[in-house]
C-alpha angles and dihedrals in degrees: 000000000000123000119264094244102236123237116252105240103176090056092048089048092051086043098055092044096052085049099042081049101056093042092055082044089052098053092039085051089051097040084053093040081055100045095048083047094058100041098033113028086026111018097088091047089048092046088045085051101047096040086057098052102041105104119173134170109257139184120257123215130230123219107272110241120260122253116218134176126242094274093047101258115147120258102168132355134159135257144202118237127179139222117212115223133143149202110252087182095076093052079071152037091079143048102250093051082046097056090036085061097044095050089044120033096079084063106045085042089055089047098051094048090051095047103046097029096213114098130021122261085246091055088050095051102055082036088071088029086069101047092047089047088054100038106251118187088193135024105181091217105197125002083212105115118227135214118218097278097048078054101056093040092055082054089061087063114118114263085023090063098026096063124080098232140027079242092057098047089043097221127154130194117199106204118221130191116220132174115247119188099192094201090058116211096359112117092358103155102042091050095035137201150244127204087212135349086266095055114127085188096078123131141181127020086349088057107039092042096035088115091056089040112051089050113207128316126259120211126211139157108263136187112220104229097184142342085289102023137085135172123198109248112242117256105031119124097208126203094256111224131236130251117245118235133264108256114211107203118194094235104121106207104219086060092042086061101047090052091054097049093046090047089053092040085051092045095054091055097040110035097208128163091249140343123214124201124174123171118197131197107238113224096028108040094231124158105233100167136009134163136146126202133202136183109262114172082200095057111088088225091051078241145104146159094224095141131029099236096175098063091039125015098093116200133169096272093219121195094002077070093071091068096066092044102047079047088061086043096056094038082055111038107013094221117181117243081239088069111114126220117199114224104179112191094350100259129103114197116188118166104332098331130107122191120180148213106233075232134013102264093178114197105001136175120253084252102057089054098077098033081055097038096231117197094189101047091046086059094045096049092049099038080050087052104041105017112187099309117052094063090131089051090060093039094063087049092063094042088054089053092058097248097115108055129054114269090227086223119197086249120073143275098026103214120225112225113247100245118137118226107255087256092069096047122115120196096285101050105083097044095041095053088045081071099038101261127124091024134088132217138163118231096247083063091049090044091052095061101043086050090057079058091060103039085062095277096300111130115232121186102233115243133202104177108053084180174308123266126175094205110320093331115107109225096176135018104201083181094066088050094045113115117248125180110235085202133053112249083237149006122279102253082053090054096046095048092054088044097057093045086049091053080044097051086066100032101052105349142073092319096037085128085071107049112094097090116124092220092055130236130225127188160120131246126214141197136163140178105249130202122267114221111256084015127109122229117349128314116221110234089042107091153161111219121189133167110198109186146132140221149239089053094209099040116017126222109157135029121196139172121205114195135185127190118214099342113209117237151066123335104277097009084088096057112119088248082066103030108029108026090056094058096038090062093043087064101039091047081057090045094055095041085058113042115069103194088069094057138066119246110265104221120176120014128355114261116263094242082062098041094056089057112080105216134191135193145173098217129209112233085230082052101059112070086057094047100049092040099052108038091039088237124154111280128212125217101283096231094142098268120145112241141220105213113198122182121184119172102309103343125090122204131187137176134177128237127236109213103190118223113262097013137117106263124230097250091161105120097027125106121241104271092056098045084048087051103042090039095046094040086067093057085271124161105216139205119180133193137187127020130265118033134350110270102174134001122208095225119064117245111251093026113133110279104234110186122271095353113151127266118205103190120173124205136198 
């Protein structure tokens, strides 16, 4: 009987795996087959398709309010750019689009490609080919915004100009809102920016008032177009938006820029981390200048306002500190400027602290502790007043003057001074804070209070927005809102009696190397030991300097607080007598030049001390009838020209300048306000850089003026 031949397992099972296997390869070829079909042959047509038919309801914004300066310059507006696209469906579909296309589309490649730079007029070409082939309803050109020239110029391209109507050419303008500050960098961090109207990075004014600003939303139906266009659908009736309002802020531009020029002037002696300057309009507590500096080795300048150090950089004040508490002392204890405070060898020493005198003053008079700015008799004279005991006393007196609680400031956020309720003190709290030490404050605090002194000792809130108006109507009044105080901080005899240490402090004390001028300057200096970071306590030579002040002395107008962080320089070369004061009267000497209203009116001849200075300037035409009536110079027939004065010894000369039509002005010698005037005035777009006067322009005078070129001008 023959053997039942056996199956061979081992081959079926290979047999059925190699077929299960090419099976499972065949399906995974066609599902990838199928998958490289649909996002690469097919992808671009599916994308176009969707893109065209997503409709979606959008917000619609509404034009930002503009920002202008007390005077009603411009400080930032918004306008309209514009993003170039185009609908390649309406180049097709019929013979005679077809033959339009055919006869236009080199040249507008070969425009396009001259015009943006960025891709060749064949890639263009095939760029708007492909969208035409695939029937695009929309091919987004170029992402470079445009201003309305750049627009009108793109409209004089072959096929665009050549067609009858915007629907026959095909071309689309997106319209995008941007922010624009005419005067550049000046002021940048007060007014603030945006880097669109989206931005959530905005600061200053733009930031605290975005609300005001931005008005109210539209709505509308949109197609999207592509990932950054949209087109309102046809047909729709949308809910149209609001405008936002105007905002009048209370900077005035001349004083803005001679802050600026004297900071940095300050900052490239002195080499410090950041400079602060605010000047504040007495009796109104108006912000008329403010501006903060830091070292940025990006910047060309090495220079840059990247943070605003005055609202929100807190410090331990130091000496300025001594005003508000001899004033506590005075309210307290009436004490006469004659009474005399023994300091023995400079040093206090309570517990285990130790607070010096710069130098040993020995027995000095009430009033020469301030003028000398006495640590240690400004310890012994509130520790006589208030002993141990009375902490909360003195502590209300501080909370009266405004230096407890947060300013609420129009600009946010509002920063609360650093100053521990009595409960919390040690030993050492109530004498160390008398001096400036172990409490924090921003300049703008400090500035508030020395500015109640001069107002006569009535507290105003400081106030940087005055307000909002929608065309001449005024939506909303922020003076009528602005604290002020119905009663004085402190008697009169107080208030004298400060007035007169404060005159003291610059005409025999700690700024005596800034009395002289013929307006009058009073003021306090300040300059404390600051933390190191990873350091315990405070380290001498690293200090915070400050000078708070006002002029004229007899009758304030202006208050101001200059302050320096970590000065570079030689022991006591980088005290605020060296580094503050300087700068403070460099500003308020400028001030008082220019405003008229502070001075009395020259007749005759000039003084002696003018006619030995040889002066020149490039004058403004709105400036010379101020200038002539007030100083009795010669005076040339007003017929709008711009002037070179010239003054030598005792002759004036003046000659007018003859600015050509069409032309690129001389703009070299002028500050910034006049070389913006006279450049933009000839249809110039125009970037400064730099404070104080035009030192070179980057294109040359007399050159042909061609709309809307760019103008680089530096100034020093």
């Amino acid at each position: 009987m023959a053997k039942e031949k056996r199956p061979n397992i081992r081959g079926l099972i290979t047999r059925r795996f190699y077929t299960f296997f090419i099976i499972i390869l065949a399906v995974f070829l066609y599902l990838l087959f199928s998958l490289y079909k649909v996002v690469v042959l097919k992808g671009p047509k599916f994308r176009s398709e969707a893109m065209a038919t997503y409709v979606k309801k959008r917000k619609i914004e509404a034009t930002r309010g503009n920002i202008y300066s007390d005077d009603g310059s411009l400080l930032s507006t918004t306008l309209p750019k514009y993003r170039l696209g185009m609908d390649p469906s309406v180049l097709t579909g019929n013979a005679k689009a077809d033959e339009f296309y055919k006869q236009h589309i080199d040249g507008l490649a070969a425009a396009l490609s001259n015009f943006f730079k960025d891709r060749t007029a064949e890639e263009y070409k095939e760029k708007i080919a492909a969208a035409r082939r695939s029937g695009r309803t929309y091919l987004l050109l170029n992402n470079r915004l445009l201003d309305f020239q750049e627009k009108k110029k793109v409209l004089s391209f072959p096929l665009f100009k050549d067609a009858k109507t915007s629907n026959q050419s095909g071309v689309v303008f997106d319209k995008i809102n941007v922010r624009y500050a005419p005067f550049g960098q000046m002021a940048y961090r007060t007014v603030g920016y945006l880097k669109d109207l989206r931005d959530k990075g905005r600061v200053g004014i733009e930031n605290s008032f975005d609300k005001e600003l931005r008005g109210e939303f539209g709505e509308g139906m949109y197609e999207k177009m592509d990932n950054n266009t949209w087109r309102p659908e046809p047909g729709d009736e949308p809910k149209l938006p609001v405008a936002g309002v105007d905002l009048h802020s209370t900077l005035d531009i001349n004083i803005q820029e001679i802050v600026e020029s004297a900071l940095l002037n300050g900052m490239k002696i002195f080499k410090g981390n950041y400079a602060v300057a605010i000047v504040m309009e007495t009796k109104t507590g108006k912000i008329k200048a403010l501006s903060n500096i830091a070292a940025n080795p990006l910047s060309p300048t090495g220079y840059s306002e990247t943070y605003n150090y005055a609202l929100l950089e807190a410090r331990d004040p130091g000496s300025v500190f001594k005003l508000p508490s001899i004033m506590a002392v005075l309210e307290e204890k009436n004490y006469p400027l004659t009474k005399m405070v023994n300091t023995g060898d400079g040093k206090f020493r309570l517990y285990n602290g130790v607070m010096s005198d710069s130098h040993p003053l020995g027995t000095i008079s009430l009033e020469q502790v301030i003028e000398s700015s006495s640590n240690v008799g400004t310890m012994k004279l509130v520790q006589e007043a208030f002993g141990t005991t009375n902490n909360e006393k003195f502590y209300n007196y501080l909370k009266k003057y405004h230096l407890i609680e947060s300013l609420d400031f129009q600009l946010k956020p509002s920063r609360k001074p650093v100053f521990p309720v009595p409960s919390k003190w040690d030993g050492l709290q109530l004498l160390w804070s008398s001096v400036g030490y172990s409490t924090q404050y921003t300049p703008l605090q400090i500035l508030a209070f020395y500015n109640a002194i001069a107002n006569n000792g009535y507290w105003i809130q400081p106030i940087i927005v005055s307000k909002a108006t929608r065309g001449d109507e005024v939506v909303t009044d922020y003076m009528a809102s602005q604290v002020r105080d119905s009663k004085p901080l402190c008697s009169p005899e107080t208030l004298q009696k400060l007035k007169i240490m404060l005159e003291g402090v610059v005409t025999k004390g700690t700024a005596n190397n800034i009395k002289g001028s013929v307006y009058g300057i009073a003021g306090k200096t300040g300059t404390a030991q600051r933390t190191v970071t990873g350091a315990k306590g405070y380290r001498k030579g690293n200090y915070y300097t400050t000078f708070a002040g006002y002029f004229p002395v007899k009758n304030p107008k202006y208050t101001m607080i200059i302050a320096v962080d970590e000065p570079k320089g030689s022991a006591e070369g980088t005290y605020a007598r060296q580094v503050t004061a300087p700068v403070f009267k460099e500003i308020s000497d400028r001030i008082y030049l220019r405003d008229m209203k502070l001075q009395q009116t020259l007749r005759g001849y000039l003084p002696d001390s003018l006619n030995k200075n040889k002066l020149a300037h490039t004058i403004h035409p709105a400036d010379q009838n101020i200038l002539f009536s007030h100083l009795g110079l010669p005076k040339v027939e007003e017929n709008g020209q711009w002037l070179n004065f010239n003054l030598e010894k005792k002759t004036v000369r003046n000659q007018a300048i003859t600015m050509a039509p069409k032309t690129v002005p001389n703009v070299v010698g002028m500050n910034l306000r006049d070389a913006l005037f006279a450049l933009e005035n000839k249809g110039l777009k125009v970037r400064a850089n730099g404070f104080g006067t035009v030192t070179n322009q980057s294109i040359p005078a007399g050159s042909a003026a061609a709309k809307n070129s760019l103008v680089f001008i530096q100034l020093h």
